[in-house]
C-alpha positions in Angstrom: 0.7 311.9 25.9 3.8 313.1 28.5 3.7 310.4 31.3 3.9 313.8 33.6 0.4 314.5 33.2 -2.8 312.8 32.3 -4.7 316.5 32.0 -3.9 319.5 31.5 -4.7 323.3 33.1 -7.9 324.3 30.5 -7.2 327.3 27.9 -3.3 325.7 28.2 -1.1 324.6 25.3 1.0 322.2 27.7 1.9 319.1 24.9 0.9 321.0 21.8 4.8 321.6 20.8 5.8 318.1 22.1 5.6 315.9 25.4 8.8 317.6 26.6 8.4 320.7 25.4 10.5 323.5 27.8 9.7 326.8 25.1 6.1 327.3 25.2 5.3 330.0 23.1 8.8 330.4 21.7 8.4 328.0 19.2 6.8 330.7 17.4 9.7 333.0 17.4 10.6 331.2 13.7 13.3 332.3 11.4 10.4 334.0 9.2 9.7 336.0 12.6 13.7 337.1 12.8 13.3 338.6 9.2 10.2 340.3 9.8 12.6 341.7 12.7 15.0 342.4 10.4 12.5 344.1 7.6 11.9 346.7 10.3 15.4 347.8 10.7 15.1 351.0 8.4 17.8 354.0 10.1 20.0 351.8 11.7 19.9 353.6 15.3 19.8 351.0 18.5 18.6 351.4 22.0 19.5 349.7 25.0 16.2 348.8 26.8 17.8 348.0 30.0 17.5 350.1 33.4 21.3 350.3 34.6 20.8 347.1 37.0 21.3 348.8 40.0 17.9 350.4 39.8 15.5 350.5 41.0 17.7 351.1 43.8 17.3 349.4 47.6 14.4 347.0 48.2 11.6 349.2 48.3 9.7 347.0 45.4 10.6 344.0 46.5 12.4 342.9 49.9 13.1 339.6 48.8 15.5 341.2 46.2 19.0 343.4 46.7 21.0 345.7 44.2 24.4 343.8 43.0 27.4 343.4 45.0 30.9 344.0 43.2 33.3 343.2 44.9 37.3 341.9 43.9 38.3 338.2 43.4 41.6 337.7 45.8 44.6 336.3 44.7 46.4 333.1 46.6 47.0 335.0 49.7 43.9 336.8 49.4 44.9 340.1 48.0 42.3 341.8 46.6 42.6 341.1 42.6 42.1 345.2 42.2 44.9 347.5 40.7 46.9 344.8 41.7 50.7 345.4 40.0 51.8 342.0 39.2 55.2 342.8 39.8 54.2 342.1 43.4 54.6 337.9 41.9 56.3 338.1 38.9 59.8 340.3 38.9 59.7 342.9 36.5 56.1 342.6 35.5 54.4 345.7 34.2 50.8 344.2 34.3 48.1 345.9 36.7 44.9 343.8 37.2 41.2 344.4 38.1 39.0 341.0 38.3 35.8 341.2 40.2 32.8 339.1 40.9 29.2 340.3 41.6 26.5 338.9 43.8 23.7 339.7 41.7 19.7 339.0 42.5 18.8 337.7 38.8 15.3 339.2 39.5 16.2 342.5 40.3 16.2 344.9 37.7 15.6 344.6 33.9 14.8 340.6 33.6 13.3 337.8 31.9 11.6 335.2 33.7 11.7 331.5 33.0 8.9 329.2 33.1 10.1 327.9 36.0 9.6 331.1 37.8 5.7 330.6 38.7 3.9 327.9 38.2 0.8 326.9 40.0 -1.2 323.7 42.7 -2.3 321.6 40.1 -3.3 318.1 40.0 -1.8 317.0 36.7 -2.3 313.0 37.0 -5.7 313.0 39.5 -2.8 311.7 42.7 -3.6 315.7 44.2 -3.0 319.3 43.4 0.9 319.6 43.9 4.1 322.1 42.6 3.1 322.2 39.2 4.8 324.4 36.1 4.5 324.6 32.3 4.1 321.0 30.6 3.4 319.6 33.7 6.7 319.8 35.1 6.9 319.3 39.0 8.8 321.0 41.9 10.9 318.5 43.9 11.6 316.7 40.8 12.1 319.1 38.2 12.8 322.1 39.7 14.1 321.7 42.8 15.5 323.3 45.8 15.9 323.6 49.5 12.5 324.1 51.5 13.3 325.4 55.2 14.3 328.2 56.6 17.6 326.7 57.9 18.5 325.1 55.0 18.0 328.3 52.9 21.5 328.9 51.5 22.0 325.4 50.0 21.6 325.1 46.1 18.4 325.7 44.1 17.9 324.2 40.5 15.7 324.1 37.3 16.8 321.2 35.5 14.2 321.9 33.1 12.3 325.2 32.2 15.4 327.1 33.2 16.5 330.7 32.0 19.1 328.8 29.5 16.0 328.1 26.9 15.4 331.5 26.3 19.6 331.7 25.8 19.6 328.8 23.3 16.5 330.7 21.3 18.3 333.5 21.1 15.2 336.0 22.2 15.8 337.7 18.5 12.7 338.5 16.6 9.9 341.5 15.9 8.6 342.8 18.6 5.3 345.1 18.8 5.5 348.2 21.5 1.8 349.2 22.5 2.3 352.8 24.3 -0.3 353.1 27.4 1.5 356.3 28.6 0.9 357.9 25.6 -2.6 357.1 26.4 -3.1 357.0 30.2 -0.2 358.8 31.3 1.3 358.2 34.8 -1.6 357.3 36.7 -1.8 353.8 38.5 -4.6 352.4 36.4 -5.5 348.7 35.6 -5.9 347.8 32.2 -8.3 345.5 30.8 -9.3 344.2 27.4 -11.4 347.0 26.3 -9.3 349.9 27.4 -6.4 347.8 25.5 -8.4 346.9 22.5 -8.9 351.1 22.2 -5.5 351.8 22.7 -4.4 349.2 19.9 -7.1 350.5 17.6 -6.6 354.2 18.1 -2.4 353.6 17.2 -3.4 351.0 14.7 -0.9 348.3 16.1 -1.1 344.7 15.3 0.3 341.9 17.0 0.6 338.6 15.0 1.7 334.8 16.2 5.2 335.0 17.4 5.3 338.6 17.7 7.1 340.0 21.3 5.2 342.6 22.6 6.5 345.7 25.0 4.0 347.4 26.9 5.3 351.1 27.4 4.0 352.5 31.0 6.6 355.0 31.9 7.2 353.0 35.1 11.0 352.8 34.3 11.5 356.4 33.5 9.7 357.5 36.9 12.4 355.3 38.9 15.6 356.5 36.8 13.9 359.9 37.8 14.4 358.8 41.1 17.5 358.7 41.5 18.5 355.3 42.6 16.0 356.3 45.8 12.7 355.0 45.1 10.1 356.3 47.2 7.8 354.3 48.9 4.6 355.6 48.6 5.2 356.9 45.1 6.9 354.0 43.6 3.1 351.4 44.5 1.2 354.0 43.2 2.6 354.8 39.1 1.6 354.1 35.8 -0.4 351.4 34.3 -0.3 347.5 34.2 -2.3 345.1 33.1 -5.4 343.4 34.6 -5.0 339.8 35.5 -8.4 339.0 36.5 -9.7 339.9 33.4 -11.0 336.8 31.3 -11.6 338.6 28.3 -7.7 340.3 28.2 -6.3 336.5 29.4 -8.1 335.7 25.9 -6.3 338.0 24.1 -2.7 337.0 25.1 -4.1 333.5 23.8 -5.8 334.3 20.7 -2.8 336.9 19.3 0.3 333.7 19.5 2.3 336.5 21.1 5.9 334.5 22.2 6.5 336.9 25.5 5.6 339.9 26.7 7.2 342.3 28.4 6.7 345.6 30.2 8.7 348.2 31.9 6.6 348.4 35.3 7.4 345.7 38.2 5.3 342.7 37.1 3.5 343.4 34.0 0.4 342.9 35.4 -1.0 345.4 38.5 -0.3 344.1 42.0 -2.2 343.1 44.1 -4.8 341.6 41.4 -7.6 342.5 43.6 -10.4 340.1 44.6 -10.6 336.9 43.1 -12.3 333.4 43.3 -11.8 331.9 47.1 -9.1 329.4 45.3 -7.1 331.5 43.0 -3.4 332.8 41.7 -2.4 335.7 43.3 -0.2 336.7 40.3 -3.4 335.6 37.1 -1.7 337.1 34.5 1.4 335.3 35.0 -0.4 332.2 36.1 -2.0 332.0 32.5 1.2 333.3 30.6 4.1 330.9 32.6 2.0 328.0 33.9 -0.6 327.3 31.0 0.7 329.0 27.7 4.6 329.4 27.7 4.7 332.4 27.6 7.7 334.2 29.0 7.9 337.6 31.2 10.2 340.4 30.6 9.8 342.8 33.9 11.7 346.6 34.1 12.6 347.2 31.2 13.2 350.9 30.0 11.0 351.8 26.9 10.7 355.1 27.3 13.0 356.5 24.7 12.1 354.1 22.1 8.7 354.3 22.6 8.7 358.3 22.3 10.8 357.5 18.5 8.1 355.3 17.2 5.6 357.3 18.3 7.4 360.8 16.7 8.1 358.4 13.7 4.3 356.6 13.2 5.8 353.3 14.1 5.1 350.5 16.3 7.8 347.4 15.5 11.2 346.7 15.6 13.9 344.1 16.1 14.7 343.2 18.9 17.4 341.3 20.4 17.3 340.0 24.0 19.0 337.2 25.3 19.4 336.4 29.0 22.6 335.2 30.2 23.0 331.3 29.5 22.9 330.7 33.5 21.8 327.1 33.4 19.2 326.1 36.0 18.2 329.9 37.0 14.4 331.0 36.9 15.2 334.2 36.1 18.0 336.7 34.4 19.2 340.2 33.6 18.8 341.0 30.6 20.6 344.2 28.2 17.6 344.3 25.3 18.7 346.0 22.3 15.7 347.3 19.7 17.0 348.4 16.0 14.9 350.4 14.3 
């Protein structure tokens, strides 16, 4: 048993892949799932699942979070490393350079989150409910970073659970897309075990251990509609997501070994939950998929067009291939999905 904890969150998997385990569900993502993956690819034809990541455009669904910032690097006596003729240092140089750098909000647009990006008050060891995440790894220790207001720009860090484990696995395997639009269309709906357990019945779609599974929403599609101008009535009141304070669809996310799940709407679950328990997570669903299981969260992606081709083509899997950037100690990352079908 881990010397971090002494118990563990019920319904969890923290220790069942190892005492220092930082993948969680991704140890399912085996090389048999990669060529089940690979089995699907049958035309050859790819699509990008990523929103262009300056959608959705301002900070109308979150505040916290900014578009990217490109600006030039600067040479030695700061000028700006754009169309810059080199001749201007070197005589008789016919170079011309562009070099730029990017303030980026990792969280932004179309994104993976790490298991160090929620984790939950737990009292892992019976000292007292503290900063808890997946496998019993603690903030202040583990993941750590500064706490005031004043001190808000120094650094932050995961030193373990960070974004780089889902770099290292690769985030390559065969993933499953269930299609709620097709189903519920653009209304702002929560969806629960049943309605889902229909939906996957109805399409006949399967999801096995270490499958990835895409929930298709049209979320994404409604915001490239938009223009880069989200609007802020409309964009809190679209398209489906799931229900977190159901018990019954928590227990399916265990019982089907999925290795991440991912969605093209904000959070992948509806927010706000709605009522819960006086003591509870605001954000269930990722509390039981990042805190107790392992599993990650892909958030905004666009599956529109995909979706609508294995739908016309009476198919529901394909490879995917989805790596974050290899940004070590992030919680979170852009990501550029690819699916090949």
């Amino acid at each position: 048993m881990s010397l971090r904890w002494t118990r563990r969150p019920e319904g969890s998997t923290w220790g069942d892949f190892g005492p220092d385990d930082e993948r969680g569900r991704l140890n399912l993502l085996t090389p048999e799932k990669v060529r089940q993956g690979v089995a699907e690819v049958r035309e050859g034809l790819t699509f990008c699942l990523s929103l262009p990541l300056d959608l959705p455009g301002g900070n109308v669904l979150n505040p916290r979070r900014h578009p990217p910032q490109i600006t030039p690097t600067r040479r030695a006596n700061g000028r700006p490393n754009m169309n810059f003729p080199v001749c201007e240092e070197v005589d008789g140089a016919t170079d011309v350079i562009c070099d730029d750098r990017a303030l980026i909000h990792l969280q932004y647009s179309t994104q993976w989150d790490s298991l160090a990006h929620v984790g939950s008050l737990f009292d892992a060891d019976g000292t007292g409910a503290g900063p808890t995440f997946y496998n019993g790894f603690r903030g202040g220790h583990d993941i750590v970073g500064p706490e005031s207001a004043a001190a808000a720009d120094q650094p932050s860090r995961a030193k373990r659970l960070g974004i780089e484990r889902l770099a290292e696995t690769g985030m390559q395997g065969r993933a499953v897309m269930i299609d709620l639009r097709a189903h519920l269309g653009d209304a702002k709906v929560k969806v629960g075990y049943d309605q889902l357990a229909r939906i996957l019945e109805a399409d006949g779609v399967v999801v096995e251990p270490g499958d990835m599974v895409c929930l298709h929403t049209g979320f994404a599609e409604r915001l490239i509609a938009m223009g880069g101008a989200p609007d802020p009535t409309r964009v809190h009141n679209l398209c489906a997501g799931l229900d977190g304070r159901d018990p019954r669809l928590l227990d399916w996310i265990t019982r089907t070994g999925l290795c991440a799940l991912i969605a093209d709407n904000y959070a992948v679950e509806a927010y706000p939950a709605g009522p819960g328990p006086a003591c509870c997570a605001t954000l269930p669903l990722h509390e039981h998929c990042l805190f107790k299981l392992g599993v990650n969260l892909g958030e905004l992606w666009h599956l529109t067009p995909l979706a609508e081709w294995l739908r016309a083509n009476g198919r529901s899997r394909f490879l995917l291939t989805a790596p974050p950037l290899r940004l070590p100690g992030a919680v979170g990352s852009p990501t550029t999905p690819i699916a090949t079908v």
